[in-house]
Structure formats: structure tokens, C-alpha cells
OpenMM code with the backbone's topology and positions (N, CA, C; nanometers):
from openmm import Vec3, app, unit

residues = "UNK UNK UNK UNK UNK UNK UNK UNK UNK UNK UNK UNK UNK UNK UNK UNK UNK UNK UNK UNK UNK UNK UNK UNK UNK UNK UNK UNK UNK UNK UNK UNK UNK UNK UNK UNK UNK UNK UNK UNK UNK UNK UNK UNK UNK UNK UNK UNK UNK UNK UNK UNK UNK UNK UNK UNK UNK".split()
positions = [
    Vec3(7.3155, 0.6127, 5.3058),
    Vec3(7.3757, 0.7434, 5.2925),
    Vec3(7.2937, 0.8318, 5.1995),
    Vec3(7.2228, 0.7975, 5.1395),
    Vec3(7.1806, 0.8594, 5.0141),
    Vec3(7.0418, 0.9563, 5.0566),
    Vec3(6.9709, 0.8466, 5.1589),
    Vec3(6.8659, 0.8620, 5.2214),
    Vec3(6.8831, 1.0084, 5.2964),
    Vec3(7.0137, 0.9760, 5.3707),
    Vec3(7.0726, 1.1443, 5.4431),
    Vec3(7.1188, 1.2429, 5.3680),
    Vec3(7.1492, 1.2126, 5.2502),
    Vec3(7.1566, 1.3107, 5.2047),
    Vec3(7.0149, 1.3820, 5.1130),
    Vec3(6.9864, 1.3121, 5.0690),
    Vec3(6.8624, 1.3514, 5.0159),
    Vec3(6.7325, 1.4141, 5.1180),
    Vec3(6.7933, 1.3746, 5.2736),
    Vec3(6.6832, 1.4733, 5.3601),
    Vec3(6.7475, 1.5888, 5.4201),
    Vec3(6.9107, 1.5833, 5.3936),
    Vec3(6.9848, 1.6949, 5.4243),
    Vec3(6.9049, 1.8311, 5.2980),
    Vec3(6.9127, 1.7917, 5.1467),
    Vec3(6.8919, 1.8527, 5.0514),
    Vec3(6.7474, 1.9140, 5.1043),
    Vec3(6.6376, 1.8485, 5.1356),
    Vec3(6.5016, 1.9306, 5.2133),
    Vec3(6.5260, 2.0013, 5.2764),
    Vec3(6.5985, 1.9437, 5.3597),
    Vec3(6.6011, 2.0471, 5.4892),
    Vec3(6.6674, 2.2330, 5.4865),
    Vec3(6.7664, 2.2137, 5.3626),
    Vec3(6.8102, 2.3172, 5.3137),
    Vec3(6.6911, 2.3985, 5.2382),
    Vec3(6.6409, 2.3274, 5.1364),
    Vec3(6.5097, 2.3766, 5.0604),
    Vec3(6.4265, 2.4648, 5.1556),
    Vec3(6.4259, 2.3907, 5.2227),
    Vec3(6.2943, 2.3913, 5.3724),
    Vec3(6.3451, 2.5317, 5.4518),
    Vec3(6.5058, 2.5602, 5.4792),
    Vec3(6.5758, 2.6252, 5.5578),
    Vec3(6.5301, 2.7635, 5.4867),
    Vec3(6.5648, 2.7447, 5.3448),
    Vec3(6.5866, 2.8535, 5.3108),
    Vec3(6.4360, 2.9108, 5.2537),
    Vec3(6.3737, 2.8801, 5.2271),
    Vec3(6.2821, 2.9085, 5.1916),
    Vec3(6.1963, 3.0181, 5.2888),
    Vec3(6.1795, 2.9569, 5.4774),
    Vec3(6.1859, 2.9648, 5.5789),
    Vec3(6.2251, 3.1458, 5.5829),
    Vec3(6.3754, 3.1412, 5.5515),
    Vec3(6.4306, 3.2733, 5.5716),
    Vec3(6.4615, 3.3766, 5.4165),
    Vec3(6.3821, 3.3396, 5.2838),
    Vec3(6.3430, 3.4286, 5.1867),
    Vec3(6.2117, 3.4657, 5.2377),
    Vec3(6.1391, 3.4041, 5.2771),
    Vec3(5.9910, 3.4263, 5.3000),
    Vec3(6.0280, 3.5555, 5.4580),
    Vec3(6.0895, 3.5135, 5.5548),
    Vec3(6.1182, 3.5962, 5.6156),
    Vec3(6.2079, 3.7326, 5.6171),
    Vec3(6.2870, 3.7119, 5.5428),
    Vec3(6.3782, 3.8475, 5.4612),
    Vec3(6.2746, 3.9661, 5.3766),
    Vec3(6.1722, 3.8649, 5.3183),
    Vec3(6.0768, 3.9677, 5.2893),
    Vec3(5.9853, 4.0431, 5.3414),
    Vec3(5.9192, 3.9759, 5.4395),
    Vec3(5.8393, 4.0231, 5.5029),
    Vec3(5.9331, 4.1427, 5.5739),
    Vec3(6.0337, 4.1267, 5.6764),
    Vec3(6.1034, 4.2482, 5.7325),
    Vec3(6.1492, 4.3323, 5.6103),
    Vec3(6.1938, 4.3153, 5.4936),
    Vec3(6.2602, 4.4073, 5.4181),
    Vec3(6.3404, 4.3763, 5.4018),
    Vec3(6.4437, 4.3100, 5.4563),
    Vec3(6.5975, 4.2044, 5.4833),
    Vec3(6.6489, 4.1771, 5.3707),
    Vec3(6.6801, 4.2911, 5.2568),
    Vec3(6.7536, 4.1841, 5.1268),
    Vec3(6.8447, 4.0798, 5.1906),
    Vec3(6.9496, 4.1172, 5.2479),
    Vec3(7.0310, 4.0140, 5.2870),
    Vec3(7.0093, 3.9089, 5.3019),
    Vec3(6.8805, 3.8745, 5.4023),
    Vec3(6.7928, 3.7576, 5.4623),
    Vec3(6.7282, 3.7125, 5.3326),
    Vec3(6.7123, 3.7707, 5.2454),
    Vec3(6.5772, 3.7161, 5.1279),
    Vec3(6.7076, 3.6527, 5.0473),
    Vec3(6.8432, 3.6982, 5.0270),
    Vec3(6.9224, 3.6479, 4.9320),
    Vec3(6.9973, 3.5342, 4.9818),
    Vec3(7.0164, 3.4846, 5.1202),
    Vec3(7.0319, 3.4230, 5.1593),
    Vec3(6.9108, 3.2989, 5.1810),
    Vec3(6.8411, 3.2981, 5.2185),
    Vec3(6.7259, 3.2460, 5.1977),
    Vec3(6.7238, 3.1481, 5.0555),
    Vec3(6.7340, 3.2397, 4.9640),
    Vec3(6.7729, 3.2147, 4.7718),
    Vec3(6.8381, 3.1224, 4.7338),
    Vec3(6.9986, 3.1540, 4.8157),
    Vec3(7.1082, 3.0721, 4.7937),
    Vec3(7.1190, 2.9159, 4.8792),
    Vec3(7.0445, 2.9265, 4.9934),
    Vec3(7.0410, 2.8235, 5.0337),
    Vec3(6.9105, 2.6912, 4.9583),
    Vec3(6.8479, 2.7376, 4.9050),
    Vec3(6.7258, 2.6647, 4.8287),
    Vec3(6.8027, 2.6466, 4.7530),
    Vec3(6.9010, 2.7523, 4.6485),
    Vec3(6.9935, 2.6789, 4.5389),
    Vec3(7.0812, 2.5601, 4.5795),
    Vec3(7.1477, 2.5453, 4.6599),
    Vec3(7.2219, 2.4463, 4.7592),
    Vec3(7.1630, 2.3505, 4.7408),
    Vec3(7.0295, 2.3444, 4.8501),
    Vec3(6.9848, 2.2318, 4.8457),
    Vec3(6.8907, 2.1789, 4.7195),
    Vec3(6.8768, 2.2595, 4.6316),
    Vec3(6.8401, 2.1664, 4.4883),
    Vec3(6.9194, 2.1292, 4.4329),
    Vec3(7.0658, 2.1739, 4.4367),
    Vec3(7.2207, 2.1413, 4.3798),
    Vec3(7.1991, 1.9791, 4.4509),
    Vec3(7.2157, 1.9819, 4.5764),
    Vec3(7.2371, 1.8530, 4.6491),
    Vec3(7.1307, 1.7302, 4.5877),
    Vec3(7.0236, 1.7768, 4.6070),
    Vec3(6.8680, 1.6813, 4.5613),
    Vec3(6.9370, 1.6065, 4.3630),
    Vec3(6.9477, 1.7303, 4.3437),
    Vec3(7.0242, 1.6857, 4.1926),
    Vec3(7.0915, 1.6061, 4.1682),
    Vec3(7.2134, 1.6163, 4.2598),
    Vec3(7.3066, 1.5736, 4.2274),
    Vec3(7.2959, 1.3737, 4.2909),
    Vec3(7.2094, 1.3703, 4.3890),
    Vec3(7.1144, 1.3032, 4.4346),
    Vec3(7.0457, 1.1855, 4.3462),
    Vec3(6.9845, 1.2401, 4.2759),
    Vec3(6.8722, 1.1799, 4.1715),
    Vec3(6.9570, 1.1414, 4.0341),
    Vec3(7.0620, 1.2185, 4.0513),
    Vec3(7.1487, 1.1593, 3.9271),
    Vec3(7.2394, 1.0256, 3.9659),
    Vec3(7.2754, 1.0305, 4.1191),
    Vec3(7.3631, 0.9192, 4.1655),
    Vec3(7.2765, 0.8189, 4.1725),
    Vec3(7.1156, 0.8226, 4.2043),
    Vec3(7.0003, 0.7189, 4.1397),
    Vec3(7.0242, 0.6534, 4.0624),
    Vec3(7.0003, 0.7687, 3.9249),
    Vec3(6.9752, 0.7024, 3.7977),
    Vec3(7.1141, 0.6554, 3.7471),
    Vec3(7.2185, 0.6384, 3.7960),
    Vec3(7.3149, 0.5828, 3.7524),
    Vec3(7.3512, 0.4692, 3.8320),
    Vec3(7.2875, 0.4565, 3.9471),
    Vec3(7.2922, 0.2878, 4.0405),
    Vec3(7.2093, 0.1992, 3.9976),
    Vec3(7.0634, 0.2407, 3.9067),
    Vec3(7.0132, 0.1741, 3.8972),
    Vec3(6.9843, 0.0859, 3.8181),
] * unit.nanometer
topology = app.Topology()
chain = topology.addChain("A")
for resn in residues:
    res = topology.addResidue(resn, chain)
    for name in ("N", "CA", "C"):
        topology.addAtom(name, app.Element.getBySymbol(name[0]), res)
């Protein structure tokens, strides 16, 4: 499980990054802040992740 979640957490990174980089280029605040919030997400997740690690191990 951990494994999925920890490639769910990329894939968000990955997602959003994807659509800040694209929000900018068009002009898209919306798209660039969204973009933002989803990279926050998925470093929330990765975090929260690496802490359920270091406490199994």
C-alpha cells in the first residue's frame, strides 16, 4: 500500500506541475494556481509517506 501511495504522491507532483507550467505559458492564473495546489497535495501525501517509514522502521 505504501508503494501506491507514494506513486499516487508523484503522480500529483508530476500532475501539477504539468498544469503550473501550462497556466503560465497561456496566462491561466487559475491553471497556474491549480497546478500549485496540486504539487502541495502531493508533497502533503509523499510526507506524510516518509513519516509512516520512519516510524515502521
Amino acid at each position: 500500500m505504501a508503494a501506491d501511495e507514494k506513486s499516487r504522491a508523484k503522480t500529483e507532483q508530476a500532475k501539477g506541475k504539468i498544469k503550473e507550467v501550462a497556466g503560465r505559458t497561456v496566462g491561466n492564473e487559475r491553471l497556474t494556481a491549480e497546478g500549485r495546489a496540486e504539487q502541495a497535495k502531493g508533497d502533503a501525501r509523499q510526507a506524510k509517506e516518509k513519516i509512516k517509514d520512519t516510524l515502521t522502521d
